[in-house]
C-alpha positions in Angstrom: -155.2 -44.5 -1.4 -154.3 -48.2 -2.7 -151.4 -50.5 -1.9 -150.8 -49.9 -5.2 -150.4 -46.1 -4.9 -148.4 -46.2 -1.8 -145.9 -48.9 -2.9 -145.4 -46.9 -6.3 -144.9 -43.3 -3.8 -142.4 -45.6 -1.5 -140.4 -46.7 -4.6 -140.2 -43.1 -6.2 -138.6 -41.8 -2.3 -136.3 -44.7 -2.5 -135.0 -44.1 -6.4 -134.9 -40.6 -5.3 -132.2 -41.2 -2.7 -130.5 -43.4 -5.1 -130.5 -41.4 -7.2 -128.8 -38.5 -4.6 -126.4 -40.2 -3.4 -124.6 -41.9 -6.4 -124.6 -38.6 -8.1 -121.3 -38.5 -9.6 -120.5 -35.1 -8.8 -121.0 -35.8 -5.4 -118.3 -39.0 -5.8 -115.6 -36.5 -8.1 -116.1 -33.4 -5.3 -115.8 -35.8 -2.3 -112.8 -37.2 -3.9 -110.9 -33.9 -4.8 -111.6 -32.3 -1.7 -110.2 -35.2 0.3 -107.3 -35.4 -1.6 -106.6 -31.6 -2.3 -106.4 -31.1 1.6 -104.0 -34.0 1.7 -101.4 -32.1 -1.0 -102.6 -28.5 0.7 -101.2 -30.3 3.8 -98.0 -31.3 2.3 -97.6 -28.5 0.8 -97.5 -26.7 3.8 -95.2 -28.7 5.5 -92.5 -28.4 2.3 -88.9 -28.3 3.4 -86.4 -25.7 1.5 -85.1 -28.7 -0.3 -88.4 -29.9 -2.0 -89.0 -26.2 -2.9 -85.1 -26.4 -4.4 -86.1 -28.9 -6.6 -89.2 -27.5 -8.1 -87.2 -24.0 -9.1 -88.9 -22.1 -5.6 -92.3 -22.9 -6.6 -94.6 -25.1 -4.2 -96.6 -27.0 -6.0 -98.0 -29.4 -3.7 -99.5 -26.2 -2.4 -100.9 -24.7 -5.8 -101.8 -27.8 -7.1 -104.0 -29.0 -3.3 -105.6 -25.9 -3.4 -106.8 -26.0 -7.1 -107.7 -29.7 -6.2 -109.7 -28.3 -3.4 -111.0 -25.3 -5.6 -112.2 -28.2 -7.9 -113.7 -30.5 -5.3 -115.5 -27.8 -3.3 -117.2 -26.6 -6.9 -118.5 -30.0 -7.3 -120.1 -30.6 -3.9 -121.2 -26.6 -4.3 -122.9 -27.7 -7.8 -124.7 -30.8 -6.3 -126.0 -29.0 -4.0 -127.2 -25.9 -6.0 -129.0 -28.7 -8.5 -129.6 -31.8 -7.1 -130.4 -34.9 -9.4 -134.5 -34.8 -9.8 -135.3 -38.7 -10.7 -137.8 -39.2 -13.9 -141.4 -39.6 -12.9 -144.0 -42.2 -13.7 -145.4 -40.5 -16.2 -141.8 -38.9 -17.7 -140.3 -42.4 -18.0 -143.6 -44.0 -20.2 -143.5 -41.3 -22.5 -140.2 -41.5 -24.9 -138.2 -38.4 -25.8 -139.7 -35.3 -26.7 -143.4 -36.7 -25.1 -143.5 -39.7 -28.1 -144.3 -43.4 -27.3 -141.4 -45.2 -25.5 -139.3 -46.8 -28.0 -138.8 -50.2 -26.6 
Protein backbone atom coordinates (compact mmCIF):
# COMPACT_ATOMS: atom_id res chain seq x y z
CA UNK A 1 0.00 0.00 0.00
CA UNK A 2 1.36 3.75 -0.77
CA UNK A 3 1.78 6.73 1.45
CA UNK A 4 -0.66 7.94 -0.63
CA UNK A 5 -3.26 5.23 0.31
CA UNK A 6 -2.58 5.19 3.92
CA UNK A 7 -2.70 8.99 4.37
CA UNK A 8 -6.08 9.16 2.36
CA UNK A 9 -7.44 5.86 4.92
CA UNK A 10 -5.96 7.99 8.04
CA UNK A 11 -7.89 11.15 6.89
CA UNK A 12 -11.29 9.19 6.20
CA UNK A 13 -10.89 7.70 10.26
CA UNK A 14 -10.24 11.16 11.37
CA UNK A 15 -13.38 12.88 9.27
CA UNK A 16 -15.22 9.94 10.47
CA UNK A 17 -14.86 10.92 14.22
CA UNK A 18 -15.54 14.41 13.18
CA UNK A 19 -17.96 13.75 11.88
CA UNK A 20 -19.38 11.58 15.15
CA UNK A 21 -18.87 13.71 17.49
CA UNK A 22 -20.28 17.11 16.14
CA UNK A 23 -23.42 15.31 15.23
CA UNK A 24 -26.02 17.71 16.23
CA UNK A 25 -28.28 15.29 17.68
CA UNK A 26 -25.70 14.29 19.83
CA UNK A 27 -25.23 18.27 21.02
CA UNK A 28 -29.49 18.78 21.27
CA UNK A 29 -29.78 15.19 23.39
CA UNK A 30 -26.80 15.99 25.57
CA UNK A 31 -28.31 19.31 26.18
CA UNK A 32 -31.95 18.24 27.04
CA UNK A 33 -30.99 15.49 29.06
CA UNK A 34 -28.70 17.73 31.26
CA UNK A 35 -31.11 20.16 31.64
CA UNK A 36 -34.35 18.04 31.97
CA UNK A 37 -32.68 16.30 35.07
CA UNK A 38 -32.03 19.72 36.46
CA UNK A 39 -36.07 20.89 36.21
CA UNK A 40 -36.93 16.86 37.03
CA UNK A 41 -34.81 17.73 40.19
CA UNK A 42 -36.58 20.91 40.95
CA UNK A 43 -39.49 19.64 40.36
CA UNK A 44 -39.15 17.18 42.88
CA UNK A 45 -38.08 19.33 45.48
CA UNK A 46 -41.38 21.83 44.85
CA UNK A 47 -42.79 23.39 48.01
CA UNK A 48 -46.78 23.58 48.40
CA UNK A 49 -46.42 27.21 47.58
CA UNK A 50 -44.85 26.83 44.09
CA UNK A 51 -47.48 24.13 43.41
CA UNK A 52 -50.21 27.05 44.74
CA UNK A 53 -49.09 29.17 42.19
CA UNK A 54 -49.25 26.95 39.13
CA UNK A 55 -53.17 25.89 40.01
CA UNK A 56 -51.71 22.19 41.86
CA UNK A 57 -49.86 21.27 38.79
CA UNK A 58 -46.00 20.71 38.87
CA UNK A 59 -44.62 21.72 36.03
CA UNK A 60 -41.08 21.77 36.67
CA UNK A 61 -41.70 18.03 36.99
CA UNK A 62 -43.81 17.47 33.70
CA UNK A 63 -41.92 19.72 31.77
CA UNK A 64 -38.04 17.97 33.13
CA UNK A 65 -39.25 14.83 32.28
CA UNK A 66 -40.58 15.63 28.76
CA UNK A 67 -37.18 17.54 28.46
CA UNK A 68 -35.52 14.32 29.46
CA UNK A 69 -38.02 12.23 27.26
CA UNK A 70 -36.76 14.54 24.45
CA UNK A 71 -33.02 14.43 25.17
CA UNK A 72 -32.88 10.65 25.79
CA UNK A 73 -34.65 10.16 22.04
CA UNK A 74 -31.95 12.14 20.60
CA UNK A 75 -28.87 10.38 22.11
CA UNK A 76 -31.18 6.94 21.47
CA UNK A 77 -31.43 8.12 17.62
CA UNK A 78 -27.66 8.86 17.27
CA UNK A 79 -26.94 5.94 18.42
CA UNK A 80 -29.43 3.71 16.36
CA UNK A 81 -27.99 5.73 13.09
CA UNK A 82 -24.88 7.14 13.47
CA UNK A 83 -23.57 9.89 10.88
CA UNK A 84 -21.73 7.64 7.98
CA UNK A 85 -19.09 10.38 6.36
CA UNK A 86 -19.25 10.65 2.25
CA UNK A 87 -16.52 8.50 0.69
CA UNK A 88 -13.87 9.32 -1.88
CA UNK A 89 -15.61 8.24 -4.49
CA UNK A 90 -19.34 9.59 -3.21
CA UNK A 91 -17.97 13.09 -2.72
CA UNK A 92 -16.30 13.29 -6.77
CA UNK A 93 -19.39 12.22 -8.12
CA UNK A 94 -22.26 15.12 -7.91
CA UNK A 95 -25.86 14.34 -6.95
CA UNK A 96 -27.65 11.51 -8.30
CA UNK A 97 -23.93 9.90 -9.60
CA UNK A 98 -23.48 13.16 -12.21
CA UNK A 99 -20.13 15.14 -12.50
CA UNK A 100 -19.48 17.45 -9.46
CA UNK A 101 -20.87 20.73 -10.13
CA UNK A 102 -18.07 22.96 -9.10
Amino acid sequence: MSDYQHEVEELERASATAARLFDVRRIIGGLFTVYGVIVTIAGLMATDADLKKAQNININLWTGLGMLALGLFFLIWQGLRPVVPPVAGEMEAGPEGGPAKD
